[in-house]
N, C-alpha and C positions, 0 to 999 in steps of 0.2 A: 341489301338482303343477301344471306348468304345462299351457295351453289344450290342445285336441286337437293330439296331431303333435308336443309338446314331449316332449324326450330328456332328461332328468334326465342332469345334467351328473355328473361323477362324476370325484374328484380319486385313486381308485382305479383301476386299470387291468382293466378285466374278464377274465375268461378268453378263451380261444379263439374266433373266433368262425368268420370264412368261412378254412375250409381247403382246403388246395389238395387236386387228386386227382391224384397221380403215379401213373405206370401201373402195373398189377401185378407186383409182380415185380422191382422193382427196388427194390433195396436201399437206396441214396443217397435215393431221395427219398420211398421209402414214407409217411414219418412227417415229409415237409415240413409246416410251418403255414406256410400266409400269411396275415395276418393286419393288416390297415387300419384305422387310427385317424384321428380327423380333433379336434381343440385350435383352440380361437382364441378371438376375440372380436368380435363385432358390436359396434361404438365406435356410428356416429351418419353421421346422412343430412344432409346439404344441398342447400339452393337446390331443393327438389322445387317442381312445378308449383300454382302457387296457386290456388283454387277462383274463376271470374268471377263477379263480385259484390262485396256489400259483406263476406260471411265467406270472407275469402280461406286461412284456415286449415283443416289437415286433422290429423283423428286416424290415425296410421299405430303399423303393425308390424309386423314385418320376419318372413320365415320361411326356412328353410333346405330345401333338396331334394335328394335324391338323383334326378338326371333328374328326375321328376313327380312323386314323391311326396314330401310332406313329412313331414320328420323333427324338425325343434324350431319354434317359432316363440315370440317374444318376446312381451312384454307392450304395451301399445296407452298411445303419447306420444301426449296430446290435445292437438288446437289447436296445431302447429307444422309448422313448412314445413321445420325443421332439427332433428329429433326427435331426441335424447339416448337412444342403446339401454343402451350400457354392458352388455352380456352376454356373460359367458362362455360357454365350451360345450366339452363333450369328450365324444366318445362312440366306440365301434368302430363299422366299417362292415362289418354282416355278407353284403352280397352284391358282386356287379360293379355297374359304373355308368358312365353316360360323362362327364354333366356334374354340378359341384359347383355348384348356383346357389342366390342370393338374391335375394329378390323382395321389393319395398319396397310395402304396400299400404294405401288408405284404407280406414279402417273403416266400413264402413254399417250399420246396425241395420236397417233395413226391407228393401233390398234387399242381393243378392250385392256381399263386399268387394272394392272394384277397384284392381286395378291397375297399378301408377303404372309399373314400370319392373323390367329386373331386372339381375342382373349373373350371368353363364354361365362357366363357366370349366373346360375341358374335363379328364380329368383327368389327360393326359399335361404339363399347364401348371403344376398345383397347384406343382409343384418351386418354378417360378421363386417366386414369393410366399412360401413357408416362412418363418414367424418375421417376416414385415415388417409393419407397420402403411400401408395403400395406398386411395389414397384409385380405385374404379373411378366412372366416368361409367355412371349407369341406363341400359340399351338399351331400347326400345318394346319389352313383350310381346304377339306377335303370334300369334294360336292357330294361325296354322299352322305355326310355327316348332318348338311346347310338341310334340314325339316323344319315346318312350322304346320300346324291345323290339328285338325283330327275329323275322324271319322264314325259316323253313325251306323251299326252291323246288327245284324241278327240273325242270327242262327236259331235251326231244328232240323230235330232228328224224327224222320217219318220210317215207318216198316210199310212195305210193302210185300205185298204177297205174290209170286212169282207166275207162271204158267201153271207149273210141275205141282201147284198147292204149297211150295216151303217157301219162307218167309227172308227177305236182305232189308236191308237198313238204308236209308240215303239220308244225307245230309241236304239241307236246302240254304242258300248260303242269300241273304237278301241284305246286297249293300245299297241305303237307303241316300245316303247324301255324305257329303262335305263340307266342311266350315273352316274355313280362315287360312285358304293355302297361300302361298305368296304370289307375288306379283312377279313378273319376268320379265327384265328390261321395263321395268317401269308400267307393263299391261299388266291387266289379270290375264291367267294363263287359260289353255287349255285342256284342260284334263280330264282324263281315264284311268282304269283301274285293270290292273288282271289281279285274278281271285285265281289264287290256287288253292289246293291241297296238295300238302307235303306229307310226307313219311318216309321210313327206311328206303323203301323199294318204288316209291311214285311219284309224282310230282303232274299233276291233272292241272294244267291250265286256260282259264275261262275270261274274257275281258269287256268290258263296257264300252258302252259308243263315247265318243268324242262329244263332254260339251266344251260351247265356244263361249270364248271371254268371261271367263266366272271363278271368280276365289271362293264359291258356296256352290257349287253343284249340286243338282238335287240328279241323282241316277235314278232310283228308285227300279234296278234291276236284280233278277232272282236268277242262281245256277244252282245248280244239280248233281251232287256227286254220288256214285256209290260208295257207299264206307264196307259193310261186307257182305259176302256173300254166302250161299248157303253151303254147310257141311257137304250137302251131294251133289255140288258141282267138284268134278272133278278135274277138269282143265288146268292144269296148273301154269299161271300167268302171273306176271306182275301188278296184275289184280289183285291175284290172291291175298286176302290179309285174315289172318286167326282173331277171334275174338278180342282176345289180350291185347293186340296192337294196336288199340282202337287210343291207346295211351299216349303212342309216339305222336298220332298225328296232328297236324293242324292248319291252320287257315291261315294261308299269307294274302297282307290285301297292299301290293305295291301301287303307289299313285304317281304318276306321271304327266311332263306337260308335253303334249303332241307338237313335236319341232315342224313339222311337215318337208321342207326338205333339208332342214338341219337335224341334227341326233335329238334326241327324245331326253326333256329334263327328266332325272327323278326328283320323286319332291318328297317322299318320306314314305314308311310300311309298317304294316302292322302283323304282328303273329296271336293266333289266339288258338291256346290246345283246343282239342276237339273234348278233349273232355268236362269242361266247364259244364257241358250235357246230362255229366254223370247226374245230377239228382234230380233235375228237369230238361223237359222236353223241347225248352225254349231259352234261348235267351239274348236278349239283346241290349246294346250297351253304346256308348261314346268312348271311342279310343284316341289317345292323341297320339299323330306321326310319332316312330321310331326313325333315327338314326339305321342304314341297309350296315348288313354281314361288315365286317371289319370297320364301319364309317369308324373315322380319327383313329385307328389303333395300329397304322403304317406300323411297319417296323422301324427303328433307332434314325432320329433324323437329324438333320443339321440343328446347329441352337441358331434359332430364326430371330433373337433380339429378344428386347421385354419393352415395356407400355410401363409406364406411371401415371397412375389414377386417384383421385379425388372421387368417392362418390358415397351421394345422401340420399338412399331411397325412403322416402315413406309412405306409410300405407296409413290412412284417419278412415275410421268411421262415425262418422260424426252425426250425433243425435239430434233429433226435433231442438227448437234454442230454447222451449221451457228448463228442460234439464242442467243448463248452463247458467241458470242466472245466479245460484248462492258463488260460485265460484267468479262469475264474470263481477260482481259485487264486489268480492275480499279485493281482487284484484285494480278495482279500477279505484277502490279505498285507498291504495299506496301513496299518490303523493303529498296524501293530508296526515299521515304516519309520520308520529315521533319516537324516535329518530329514523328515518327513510329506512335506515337498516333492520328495522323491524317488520318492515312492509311486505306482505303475502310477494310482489315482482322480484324486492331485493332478495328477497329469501330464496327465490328460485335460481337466479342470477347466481348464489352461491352453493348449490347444495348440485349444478350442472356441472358434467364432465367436461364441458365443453361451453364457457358462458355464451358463443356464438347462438349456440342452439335456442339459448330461454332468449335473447333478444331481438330475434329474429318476429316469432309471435306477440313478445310485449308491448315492441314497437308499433305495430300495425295494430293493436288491440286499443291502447291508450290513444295511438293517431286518432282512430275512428272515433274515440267521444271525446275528444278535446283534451284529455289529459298529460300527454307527451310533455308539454310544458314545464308545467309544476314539476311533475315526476325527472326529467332531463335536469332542471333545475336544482332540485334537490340533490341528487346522485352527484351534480358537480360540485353543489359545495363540499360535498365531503372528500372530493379528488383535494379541490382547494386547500381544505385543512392541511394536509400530508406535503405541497407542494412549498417546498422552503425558497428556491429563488425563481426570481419572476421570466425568467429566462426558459423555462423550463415548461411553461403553463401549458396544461393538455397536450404537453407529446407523449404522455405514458397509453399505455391500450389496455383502461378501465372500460368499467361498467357504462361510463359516461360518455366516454368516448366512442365508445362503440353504437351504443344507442344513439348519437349526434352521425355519426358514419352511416349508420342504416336507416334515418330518417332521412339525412339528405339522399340516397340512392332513393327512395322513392316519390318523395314529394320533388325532386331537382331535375327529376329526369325531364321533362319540358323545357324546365330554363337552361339546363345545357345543350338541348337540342337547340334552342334558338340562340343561344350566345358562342358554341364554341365550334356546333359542328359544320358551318357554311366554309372555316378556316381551315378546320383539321380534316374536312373532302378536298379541298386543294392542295393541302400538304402531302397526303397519302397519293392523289392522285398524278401529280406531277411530280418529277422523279429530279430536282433541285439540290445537290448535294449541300451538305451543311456543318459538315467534316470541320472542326478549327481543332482537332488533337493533331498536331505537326508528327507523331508516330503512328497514327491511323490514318495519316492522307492519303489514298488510292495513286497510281501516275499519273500525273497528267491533270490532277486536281489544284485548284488557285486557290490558297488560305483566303487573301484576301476580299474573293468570290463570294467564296461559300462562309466569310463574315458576313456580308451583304446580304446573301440571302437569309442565315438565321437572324439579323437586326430583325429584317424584311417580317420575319412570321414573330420572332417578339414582339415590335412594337402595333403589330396589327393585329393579333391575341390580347395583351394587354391591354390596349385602346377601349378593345370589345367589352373585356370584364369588366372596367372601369365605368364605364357606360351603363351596367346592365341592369342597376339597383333597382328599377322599376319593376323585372321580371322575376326577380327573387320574391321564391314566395313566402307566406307572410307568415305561416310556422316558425321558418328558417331564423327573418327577422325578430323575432317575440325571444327565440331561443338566443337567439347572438344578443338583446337588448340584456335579456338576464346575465349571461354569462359575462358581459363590459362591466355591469353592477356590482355583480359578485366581487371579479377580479382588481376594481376601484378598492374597495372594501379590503379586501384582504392585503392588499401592497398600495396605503395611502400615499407612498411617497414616493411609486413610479409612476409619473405622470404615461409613459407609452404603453403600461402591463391592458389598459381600456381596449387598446388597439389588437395586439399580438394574441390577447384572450380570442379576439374571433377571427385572426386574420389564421392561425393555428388552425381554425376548422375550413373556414371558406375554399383558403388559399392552398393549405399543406395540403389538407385529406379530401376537396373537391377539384378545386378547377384540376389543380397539377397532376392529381392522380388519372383522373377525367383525360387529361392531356395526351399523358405516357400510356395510357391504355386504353385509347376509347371503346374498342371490344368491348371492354366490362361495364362500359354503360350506356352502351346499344348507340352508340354514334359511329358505328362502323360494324360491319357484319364480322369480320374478325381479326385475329391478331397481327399485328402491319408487319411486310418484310424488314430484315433485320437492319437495311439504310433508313429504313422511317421510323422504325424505332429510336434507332438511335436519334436523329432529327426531334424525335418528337420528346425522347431523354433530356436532349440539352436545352430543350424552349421549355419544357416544365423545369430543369434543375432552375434555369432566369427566372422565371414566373414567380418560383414559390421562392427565391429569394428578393424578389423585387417588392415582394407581400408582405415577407417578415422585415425586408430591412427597411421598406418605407413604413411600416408599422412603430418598428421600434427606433426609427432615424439613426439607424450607425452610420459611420462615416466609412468602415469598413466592409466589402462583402467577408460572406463564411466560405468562400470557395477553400478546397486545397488543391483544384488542380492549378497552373501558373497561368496554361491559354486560358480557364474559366475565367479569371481575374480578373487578365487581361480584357476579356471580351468585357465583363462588366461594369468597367469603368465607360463606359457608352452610356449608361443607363445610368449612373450615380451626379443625378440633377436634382434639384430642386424640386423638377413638376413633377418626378415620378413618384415622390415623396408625397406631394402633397394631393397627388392624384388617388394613389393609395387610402388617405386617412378621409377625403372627403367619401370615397366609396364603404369604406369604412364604417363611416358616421350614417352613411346613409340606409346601408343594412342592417342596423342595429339601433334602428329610430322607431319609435311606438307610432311614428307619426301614419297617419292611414294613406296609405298607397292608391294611385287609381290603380281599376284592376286593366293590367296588359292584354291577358288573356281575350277581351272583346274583340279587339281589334286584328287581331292572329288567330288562324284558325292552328288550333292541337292538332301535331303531326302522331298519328296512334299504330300506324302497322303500314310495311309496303312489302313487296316480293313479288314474285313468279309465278305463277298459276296459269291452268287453261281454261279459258272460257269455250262454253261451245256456241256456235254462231247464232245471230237471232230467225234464221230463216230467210233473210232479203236475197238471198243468190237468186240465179235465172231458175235455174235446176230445182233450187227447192233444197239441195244437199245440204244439212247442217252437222258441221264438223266442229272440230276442235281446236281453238288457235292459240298458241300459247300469249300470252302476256303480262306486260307489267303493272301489278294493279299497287295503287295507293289510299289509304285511307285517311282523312282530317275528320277533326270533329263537326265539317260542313260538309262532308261530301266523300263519295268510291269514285275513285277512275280507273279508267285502266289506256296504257299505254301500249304503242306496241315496242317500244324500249325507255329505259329508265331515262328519264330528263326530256324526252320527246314529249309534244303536247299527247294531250290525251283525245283518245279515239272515242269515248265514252264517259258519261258522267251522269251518276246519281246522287242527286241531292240527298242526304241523310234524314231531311224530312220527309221527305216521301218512300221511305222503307218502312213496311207492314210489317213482314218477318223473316229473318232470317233460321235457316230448319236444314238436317239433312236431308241429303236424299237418297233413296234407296235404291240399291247398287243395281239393280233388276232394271233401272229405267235407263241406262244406256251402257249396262252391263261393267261400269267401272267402277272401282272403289275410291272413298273420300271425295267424294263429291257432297258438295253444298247448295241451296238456292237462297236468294236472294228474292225474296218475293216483295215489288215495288210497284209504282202506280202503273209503270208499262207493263211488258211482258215480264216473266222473272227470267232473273240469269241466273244461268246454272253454271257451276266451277266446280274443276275436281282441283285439288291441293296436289302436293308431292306425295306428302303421308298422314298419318292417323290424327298426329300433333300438330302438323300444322293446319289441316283441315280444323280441329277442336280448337285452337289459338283464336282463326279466323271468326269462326259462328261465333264466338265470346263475345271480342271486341266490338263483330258488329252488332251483337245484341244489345248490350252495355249501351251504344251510341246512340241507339232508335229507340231504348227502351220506352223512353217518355213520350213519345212521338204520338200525335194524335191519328184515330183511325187504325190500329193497329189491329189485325186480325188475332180469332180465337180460337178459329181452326184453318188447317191448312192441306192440301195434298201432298203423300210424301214422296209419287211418283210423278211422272210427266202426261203431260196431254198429248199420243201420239196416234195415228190415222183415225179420229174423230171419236176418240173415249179417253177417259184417265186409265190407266193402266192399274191404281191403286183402286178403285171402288167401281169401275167401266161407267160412271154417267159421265154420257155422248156431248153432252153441254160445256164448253171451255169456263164459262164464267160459274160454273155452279159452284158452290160452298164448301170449303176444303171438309174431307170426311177424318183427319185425327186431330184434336186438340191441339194449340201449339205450347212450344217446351213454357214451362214456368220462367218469370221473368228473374230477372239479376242483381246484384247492386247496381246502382242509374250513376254513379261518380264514374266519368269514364277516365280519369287520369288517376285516381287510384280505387282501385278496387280491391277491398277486403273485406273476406265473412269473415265476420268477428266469432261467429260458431265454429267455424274450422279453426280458429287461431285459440280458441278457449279451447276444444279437444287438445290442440298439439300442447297445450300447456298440462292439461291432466295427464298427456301421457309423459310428458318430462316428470311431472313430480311423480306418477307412479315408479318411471323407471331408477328417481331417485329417491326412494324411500328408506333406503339404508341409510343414507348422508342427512336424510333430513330429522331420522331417528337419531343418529349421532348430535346434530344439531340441539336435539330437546335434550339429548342427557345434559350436551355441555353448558345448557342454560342453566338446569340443574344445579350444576357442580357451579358455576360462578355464583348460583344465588346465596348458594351454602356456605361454602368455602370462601372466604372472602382474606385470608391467608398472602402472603409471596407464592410468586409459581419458582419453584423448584427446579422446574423440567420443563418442557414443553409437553403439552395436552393435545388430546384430538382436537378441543376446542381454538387452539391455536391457528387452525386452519382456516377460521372463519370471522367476518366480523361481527362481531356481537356488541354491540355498544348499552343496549340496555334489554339486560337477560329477562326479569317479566313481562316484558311490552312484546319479546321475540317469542318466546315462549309459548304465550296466549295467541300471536298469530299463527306456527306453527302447530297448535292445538286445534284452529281454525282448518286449517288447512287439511290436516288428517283426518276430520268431521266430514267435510266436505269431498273428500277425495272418496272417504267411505262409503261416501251415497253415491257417487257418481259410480262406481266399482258395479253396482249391482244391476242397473240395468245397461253395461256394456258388456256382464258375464250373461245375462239374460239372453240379449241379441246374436252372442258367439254357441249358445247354444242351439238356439235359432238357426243360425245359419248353418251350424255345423249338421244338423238333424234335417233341414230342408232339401241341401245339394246332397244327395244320395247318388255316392260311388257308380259311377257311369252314367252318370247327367251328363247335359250340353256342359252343365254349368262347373261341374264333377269327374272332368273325362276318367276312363282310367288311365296308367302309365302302363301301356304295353310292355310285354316282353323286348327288352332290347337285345339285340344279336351280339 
């Protein structure tokens, strides 16, 4: 698992997470999800600022925030000024947020890690960036800039009548609470407010008590200002303000975390003129933190590097699954479509900027009711047609290909956890040199060695996958049985095209990629230093050619370099040949498999978290312990280090519910319980994501579980009441519902309603291409002529214009009905959150 604050990437889509709250009562949007994801990749930094001296290098790594809090952060490039992240990352965003930022920082071991710079990006901007590879320029992080929450205010304006009979005006300034300030050093903070009033000539200020441990403070205190005073006071003071000035002034509400003997954080401010008053007597509002006076607008500074970013944020609101059925219908109709290319999936597949994007949801749509099959099937014979020598078969990056690439990352992720990663934690973990480029050898390094040791990890890698046919799952097998058929078919007269058709998928685009980057498919928390790379480089370049050349029996390797050659005449046997095409044969057999999965429990989530203790000390004290917890599909433990036994163990059976819990009940944020046949255990996470990952997975695992509760407490039972509802009784009845249950498939989980949205909004946002599309149906129906020139329709495949035509005529039918009740809901929601709701903050004046 990765460092504190890392989000275990996940090429599955999790459930639900932050939904919306439509008002009561209304039918359209009662059962809206919104629901935010955020995909990319942290590639690599440059040109960062060099250390003065003669160690001009810096060990950095990079972290990700939702506003202040972090939520993943990478692993630590030593000694570079231009640090190689290469990480992926996918996770849902369970709450609101304003900025997506990344902070690029030096590592320190003695003192706090600094840093260098960051990149902010607000989240109405994420759009523009979607899907791009961008290189941002590091801005100077300046603490007064770093705000996150906002604040609940209310103001009035009272007259009072004096001794003398004449009349002064006072302001009454009532700051009622706080919501979502950050955490500090990993706590919730403690924080206060001074309330002033400013103007030309004043500046009055007033401050709140200190509360302890709370990102939501409720203050719920009132000051008192005078605003003016009467014509017949004649004292002339810096009191004094004239009627007219009543313009200049306003109300700063600075919030602060109470260092007690260290300096006092600020956490962010707000200014509100005093004349908002002007046409009532009241008003009160939710503002979100300001950035203080100059925060980020230093004067002229060094150029601190740039960040290159990958990032995919999206936002679905996704409707009750009545609404989705004409559409989930055309769609799941494609593999039985002639010609495939006329097919509602293919159509979108081509009219996308990006085909990444329409595959991503097709794939998990079609998984879910059995369809992938036929559908993958079809798309490849039509690779087939195009593909003239047998040498070649699926290296191109089709439709088909990619669809086989994103099926196996989700259904494979078990069988590569059990077949590669027991190999690739000893390779990463032991530090085995493996160097045989004779111009890359380090001093002091033995070619002949560091031969031995990469035979060492090839022939103990290969042995495994060769092995592993039993745990291949049986998608995988059905798909590789087609694609041997196919590829028979189309090159009757090369007897090996059987083999290379799937050793192309298995070997190229799984294990070996699997291999050289296990990061990307969670068999490693992140990207291996640049010796294990390389290690893990040369045992995939063996691998994937031990696949293809025992597939297609050359007598020759492909290497070009002369040591790769060298080294692989070790492996140019007989067995490894023949080891190759029996595994081969065996993945690609209809023959019915036992299922493996019984006998092996599914490894499903591990990491870091603190539990708080169960109460057995002398004392009675229960604290916080940090540790290692792991989850299978039998069972939670938790360790007090990774690979140590476990100090604790709950059966999966015996989980009732798992629930938040509310921050109130030991004053921390992200905390979860675990409510089981003993006491419940309560865990707070690192952050927002991984606490939301956590509750998923364990949901998903118990969901079927008998005995399962249907209401639950969302607080604690502490000196002889619940804190949530006060009955004094431990065993009494939880008093709130518990959350609604999940998809029960705990190794792949996909709402097919979220994966049907994200596909109406692909075709919505492609509706210009898909209009182009129907003209060019059009024009070939008609014109049936020589082309001339090339056409718009040349862009696309169109193999038969009325069968394309009618499903695209489908498709704009359908798009059109789905259109009206998501403009319905956006009115909805835009008319419910009234500008200075919790929900609605406003954006204060910034300095």
């Amino acid at each position: 698992a990765a460092a504190p604050g890392a989000a275990a990437a996940s090429s599955e889509a999790p459930a639900a997470s932050a939904t919306a709250e439509p008002e009561a009562g209304d039918e359209d949007s009662r059962d809206v999800r919104v629901l935010q994801s955020l995909r990319g990749k942290i590639c690599e930094a440059k040109n960062l600022l060099p250390y003065l001296g003669p160690h001009k290098m810096r060990d950095c790594f990079c972290t990700i925030n939702l506003d202040q809090e972090e939520v993943y952060r990478t692993q630590v490039v030593e000694k570079s000024l231009s640090p190689f992240f290469s990480e992926e990352f996918y996770f849902e965003i369970p709450r609101t947020f304003q900025y997506l930022s990344f902070y690029v920082y030096d590592k320190n071991v003695l003192q706090r890690d600094l840093r260098i710079g960051k990149v902010a990006i607000k989240k109405e901007d994420l759009c523009h960036h979607s899907g791009k590879e961008t290189w941002f320029s590091l801005q100077p992080v300046d603490s007064n800039s770093e705000v996150q929450g906002k604040v609940h205010l209310e103001l009035k304006l009272n007259e009072l009548i004096t001794e003398n009979g004449t009349v002064c005006q006072q302001l009454v300034v009532h700051i009622k609470a706080c919501h979502g300030l950050p955490l500090i050093n990993g706590q919730s903070c403690d924080p206060y407010a001074t309330v002033s009033l400013v103007g030309p000539s004043r500046n009055d200020q007033k401050k709140t008590k200190v509360k302890k441990k709370t990102s939501n403070p409720q203050f719920n205190e009132i000051f008192y200002f005078e605003v003016t005073r009467s014509s017949s006071y004649t004292r002339k003071s810096q009191f004094q303000v004239e009627e007219e000035d009543i313009e200049k002034l306003e109300i700063r509400i600075d919030l602060w975390n109470n260092g007690n003997l260290v300096q006092d954080v600020f956490l962010g401010e707000i200014k509100v003129p005093v004349n908002v008053l002007r046409t009532d007597s009241s008003h009160q509002a939710w503002y979100l933190l300001q950035p203080r006076d100059n925060g980020n607008k230093s004067s002229k500074t060094d150029d601190l590097g740039s960040l290159r970013l990958n990032i995919c944020y999206t936002e679905d609101y996704v409707l009750p699954s009545e609404y989705y059925g004409p559409l989930k219908t055309l769609l799941l109709k494609s593999p039985d479509v002639q010609p495939i290319s006329a097919s509602a999936a293919y159509i979108l597949s081509e009219i996308c900027r990006d085909k990444n994007d329409a595959v991503l949801p097709l794939v998990r749509l079609l998984l879910h009711h059995d369809k992938l099959v036929p559908f993958a099937t079809a798309v490849a014979e039509l690779d087939l047609k195009d593909t003239q020598d047998a040498n070649t078969i699926f290296r191109g990056n089709s439709l088909a290909t990619r669809c086989l690439d994103e099926m196996m990352k989700i259904v494979g992720g078990h069988y590569l956890k059990v077949t590669l990663k027991p190999i690739l934690d000893e390779i990463c973990d032991s530090s085995k040199s493996c160097e045989i480029d004779p111009i890359k050898l380090k001093e002091g390094d033995n070619v002949e060695n560091n031969k031995e040791n990469l035979r060492y990890y090839v022939d103990k890698l290969f042995s495994t996958i060769v092995k592993s046919s039993m745990s291949c799952p049986t998608v995988m097998c059905d798909i590789f049985y087609s694609l041997r058929q196919m590829a028979t078919q189309r090159f009757p007269n090369d007897p090996h095209v059987q083999y290379s058709a799937v050793s192309s998928f298995v070997f190229l685009r799984f294990f070996a990629v699997a291999v050289v980057s296990p990061h990307t498919f969670h068999l490693r928390p992140h990207h291996p230093d640049a010796q294990t790379i390389r290690t893990l480089t040369l045992i995939s370049k063996t691998i994937q050619t031990l696949g293809s050349w025992g597939s297609l029996s050359k007598s020759k390797s492909s290497f070009k370099e002369t040591f790769m050659c060298e080294f692989f005449k070790m492996f140019q046997e007989e067995g490894y040949i023949m080891a190759v095409k029996k595994f081969l044969d065996e993945i690609s057999s209809t023959e019915t498999k036992e299922s493996s999965g019984t006998s092996e429990p599914v490894h499903l989530k591990e990491g870091e978290m603190y539990k708080r203790a169960q109460g057995r000390t002398r004392i009675g004290k229960k604290n916080f312990k940090k540790r290692w917890f792991c989850l299978t599909s039998r069972e939670l433990t938790y360790h007090k280090q990774p690979g140590k036994d476990a100090i604790y163990t709950i059966p999966v059976k015996n989980i009732l519910a798992v629930e938040k819990l509310e921050e109130s009940s030991f004053n921390k944020k992200n905390m979860f319980q675990v409510i089981h046949t003993e006491k419940p255990l309560y865990v707070q996470a690192n952050n927002c994501v991984e606490a939301n990952e956590w509750i998923d997975v364990l949901c998903r695992v118990s969901r079927c579980n008998q005995n399962r509760l249907s209401f639950y407490h969302p607080s604690v039972y502490l000196n002889g009441n619940w804190l949530c509802c006060q009955e004094t009784s431990e065993n009494t009845l939880g008093c709130k519902p518990c959350t609604a249950g999940v998809p029960a498939d705990i190794q792949i989980d996909i709402d097919e309603d979220r994966e049907t949205e994200r596909i109406y909004s692909l075709f919505t946002l492609s509706l210009l291409k898909l209009q182009k599309m129907e003209e060019a149906c059009g024009t070939i129906a008609v014109y049936q002529g020589p082309q001339k020139e090339p056409d718009d329709y040349s862009n696309f495949v169109i193999e038969d214009s009325v069968t394309t035509f009618k499903t695209i005529q489908q498709i704009k039918s359908i798009i059109e009905k789905l259109d009206e009740p998501h403009e319905k809901y956006r009115k909805k929601r835009s008319s419910s959150a009234k500008y200075g709701s919790k929900e609605n903050p406003i954006v204060g004046k910034a300095s």
